[in-house]
N, C-alpha and C positions, 0 to 999 in steps of 0.2 A: 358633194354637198356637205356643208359646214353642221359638224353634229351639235353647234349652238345656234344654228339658223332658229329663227323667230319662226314658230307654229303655223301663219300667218302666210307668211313666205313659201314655209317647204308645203305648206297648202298647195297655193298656187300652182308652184313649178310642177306639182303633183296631176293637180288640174290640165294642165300644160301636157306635158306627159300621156294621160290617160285619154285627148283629145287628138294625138297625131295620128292621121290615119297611115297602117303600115307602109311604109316604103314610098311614103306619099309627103305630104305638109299637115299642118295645124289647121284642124277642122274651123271652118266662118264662126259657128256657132252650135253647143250640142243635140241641135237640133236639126240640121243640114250636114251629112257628112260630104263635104264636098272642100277641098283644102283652098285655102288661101294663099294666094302670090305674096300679096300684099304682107296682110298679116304673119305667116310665118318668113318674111324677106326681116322685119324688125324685132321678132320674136328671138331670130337667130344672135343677131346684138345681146340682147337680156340674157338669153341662156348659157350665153359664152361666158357672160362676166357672173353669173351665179354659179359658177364648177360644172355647169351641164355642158362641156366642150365636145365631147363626144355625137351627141345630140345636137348641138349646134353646127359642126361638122356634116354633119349626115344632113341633116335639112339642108344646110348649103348644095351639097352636091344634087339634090333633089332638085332645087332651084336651077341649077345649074344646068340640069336636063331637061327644063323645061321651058329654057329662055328662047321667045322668037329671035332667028335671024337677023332683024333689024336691033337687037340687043334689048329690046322692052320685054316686058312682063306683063301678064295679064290678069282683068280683074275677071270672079267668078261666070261672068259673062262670055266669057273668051276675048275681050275686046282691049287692047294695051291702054295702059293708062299711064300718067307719066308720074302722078304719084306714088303706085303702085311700086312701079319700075323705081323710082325712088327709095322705098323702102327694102328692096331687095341689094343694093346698096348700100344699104348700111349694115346690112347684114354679114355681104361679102366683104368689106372693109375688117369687121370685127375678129373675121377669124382668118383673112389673109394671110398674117404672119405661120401660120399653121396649115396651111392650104396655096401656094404659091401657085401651085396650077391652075387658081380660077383668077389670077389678074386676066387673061382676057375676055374672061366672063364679065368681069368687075368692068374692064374699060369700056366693053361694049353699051354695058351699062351708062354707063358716064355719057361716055357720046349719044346715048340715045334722049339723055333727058337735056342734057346740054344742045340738043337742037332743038327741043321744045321752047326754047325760051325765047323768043324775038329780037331782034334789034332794040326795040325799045321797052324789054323787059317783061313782056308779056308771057306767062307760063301756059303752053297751050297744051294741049290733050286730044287723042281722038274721039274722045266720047266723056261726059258727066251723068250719062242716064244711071249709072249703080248710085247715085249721090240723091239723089228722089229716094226721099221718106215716104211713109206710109197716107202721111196729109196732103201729100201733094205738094210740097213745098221740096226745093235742092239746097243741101248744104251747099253753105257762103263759098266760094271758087277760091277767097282770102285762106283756104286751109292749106291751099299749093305753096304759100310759105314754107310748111312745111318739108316742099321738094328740095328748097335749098343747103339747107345746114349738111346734109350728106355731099353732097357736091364740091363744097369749100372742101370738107373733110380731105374728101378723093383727092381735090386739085392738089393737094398740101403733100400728100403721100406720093403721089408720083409728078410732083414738081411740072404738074399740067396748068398752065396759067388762064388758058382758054376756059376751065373749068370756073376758076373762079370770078375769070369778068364775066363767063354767063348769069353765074348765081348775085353777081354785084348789081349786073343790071336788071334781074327780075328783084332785087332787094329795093333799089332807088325806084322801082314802077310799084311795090305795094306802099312804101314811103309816101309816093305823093295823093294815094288813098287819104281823104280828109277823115274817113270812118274806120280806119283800121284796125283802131286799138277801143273800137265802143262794143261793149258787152251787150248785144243788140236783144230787145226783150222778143225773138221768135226763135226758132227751131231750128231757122239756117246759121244759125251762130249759138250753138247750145253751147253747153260748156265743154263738151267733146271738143269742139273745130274750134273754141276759141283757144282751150288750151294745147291744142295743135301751133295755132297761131302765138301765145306768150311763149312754150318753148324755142319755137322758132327763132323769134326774137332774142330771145337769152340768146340764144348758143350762134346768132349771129353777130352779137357784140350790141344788141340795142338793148340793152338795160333798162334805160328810162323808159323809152316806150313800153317795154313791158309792164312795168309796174303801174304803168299809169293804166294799161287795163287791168291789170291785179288788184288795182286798189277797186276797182269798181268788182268783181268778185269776192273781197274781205268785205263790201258795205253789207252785202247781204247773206253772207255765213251764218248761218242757226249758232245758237249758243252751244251746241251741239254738236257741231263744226261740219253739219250738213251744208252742202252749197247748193242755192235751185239748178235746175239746169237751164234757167237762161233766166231773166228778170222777169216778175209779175206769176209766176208760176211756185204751187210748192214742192212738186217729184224733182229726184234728182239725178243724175248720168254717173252714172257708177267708172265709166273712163275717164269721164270729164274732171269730175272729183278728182283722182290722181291724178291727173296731167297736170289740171292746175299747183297742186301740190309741190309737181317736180316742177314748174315752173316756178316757186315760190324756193322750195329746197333750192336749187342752181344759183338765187339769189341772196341767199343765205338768210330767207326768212323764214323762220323754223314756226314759228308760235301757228299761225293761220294753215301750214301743212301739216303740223301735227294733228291738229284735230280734225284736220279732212281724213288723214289715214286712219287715226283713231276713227272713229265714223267708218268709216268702210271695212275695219275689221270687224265690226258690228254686226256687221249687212252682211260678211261674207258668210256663203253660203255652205255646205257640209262638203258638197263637194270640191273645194276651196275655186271655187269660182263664184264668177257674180251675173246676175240679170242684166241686160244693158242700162234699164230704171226702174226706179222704184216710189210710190207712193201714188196719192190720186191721182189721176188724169197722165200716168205717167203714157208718154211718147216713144218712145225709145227703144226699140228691142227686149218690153218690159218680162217677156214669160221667154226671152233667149238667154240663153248662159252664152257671154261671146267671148270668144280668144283676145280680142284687145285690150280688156280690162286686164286680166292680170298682167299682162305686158307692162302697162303702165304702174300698174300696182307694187310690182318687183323691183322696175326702175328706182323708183322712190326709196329703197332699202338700198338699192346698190351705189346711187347717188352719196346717201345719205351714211354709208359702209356702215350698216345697222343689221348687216345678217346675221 
């Protein structure tokens, strides 16, 4: 770790750190010790590229022994999910070069989400009940964009072409979505799952469309550089906040991510993590410290090589 890392940062990774359970993954939230597929599958990505390679190593091989058969991954539930399984892929991708013995962990991976996708682009899953918030409402299915972008990665890296007409045509089926890119005023498109979805976008090569739902997230940034977490609402999502951010940074529009980050260094907490939201009526895993935020948060500095 870089002894001019930002306060901020070595916060986090700190947080990060002091949340794995031994010989296990990155605790949901510090309130559940119970590890995450999921989240320590993309954690391992950020940890690798902030000097924590060691740590990002180790997680991998965790991941690695805990991959079902049919090469998916599982959400806290026990139940595979093809996001999930997505994210754990990016993981492996990150520290391959360094671990050669998990490409068929990696590919098993691949293949598993690469049949998820249908003939006409349809990103399917065995299950979305972990995606049911506390209102009763399910984040928008539009966040499985996000399964893509690792997938291209893969195909790219081991010249698997199958790889990326899977992810081309689950791209051209969230395309013909006329809602895609609307910053919807409910809960199933808070600013978490939307900026799941404008990352997504970046880093699939649609630019425009990202911006065009970006701009509907700069309409309503506090002078403050708070963003609501979804429209008509004042609490805000402390992942969501950074994602957008890095979706914003990837664009090289620094001025509206700056003062989300600032903003969120505000909020961070002593124990350099963050609540999922914050403020009235807040939604969101409001009294949980969760492992995805600083994920996102660190991204932001590493994108941005501001550690």
């Amino acid at each position: 770790m870089s002894v001019t890392m930002k306060p901020s940062a070595a916060k986090a990774i700190q947080w990060v750190k002091d949340h794995r359970l031994p010989g296990n993954g990155v605790m949901t939230n510090h309130k559940l010790s119970v590890a995450s597929q999921e989240v320590t599958g993309y954690l391992i990505e950020t940890l690798f590229h902030v000097g924590e390679k060691e740590l990002a190593k180790d997680l991998a091989r965790w991941e690695a022994s805990v991959q079902r058969a049919d090469g998916a991954f599982s959400a806290p539930d026990g139940t595979p999910y093809t996001f999930d399984t997505a994210q754990v892929i990016r993981g492996f991708l990150a520290v391959l070069d360094d671990m050669p013995q998990i490409e068929g962990n990696l590919r098993k991976a691949c293949d598993y989400v690469a049949g998820q996708i249908t003939a006409d682009g349809r990103v399917t899953t065995p299950s979305y009940a972990m995606w049911q918030v506390s209102s009763g409402n399910q984040l928008s299915p539009y966040t499985d964009l996000y399964v893509l972008p690792p997938l291209v990665a893969a195909a790219k890296r081991f010249s698997e072409p199958r790889y990326e007409e899977a992810a081309m045509r689950g791209l051209e089926a969230f395309k013909r979505k006329p809602d895609l890119v609307e910053f919807k005023p409910n809960i199933g498109t808070l600013s978490h799952i939307f900026g799941y979805m404008m990352e997504a976008l970046v880093d699939l090569g649609e630019g425009d469309l990202a911006r065009k739902g970006l701009r509907q997230a700069a309409a309503i940034q506090k002078r403050n550089g708070a963003i609501p977490a979804f429209p008509g609402v004042e609490w805000i999502c402390s992942p969501g906040m950074a994602q957008l951010a890095l979706a914003w940074y990837k664009l090289g529009e620094y001025e509206p991510a700056d003062r989300a980050i600032a903003y969120l260094e505000s909020i961070q907490l002593p124990s350099g993590g963050f609540y999922g939201s914050y403020g009235n009526g807040a939604q969101y895993l409001p009294v949980e410290e969760i492992s995805w935020a600083p994920k996102f948060f660190l991204d932001c500095f590493i994108v941005t090589k501001r550690l």
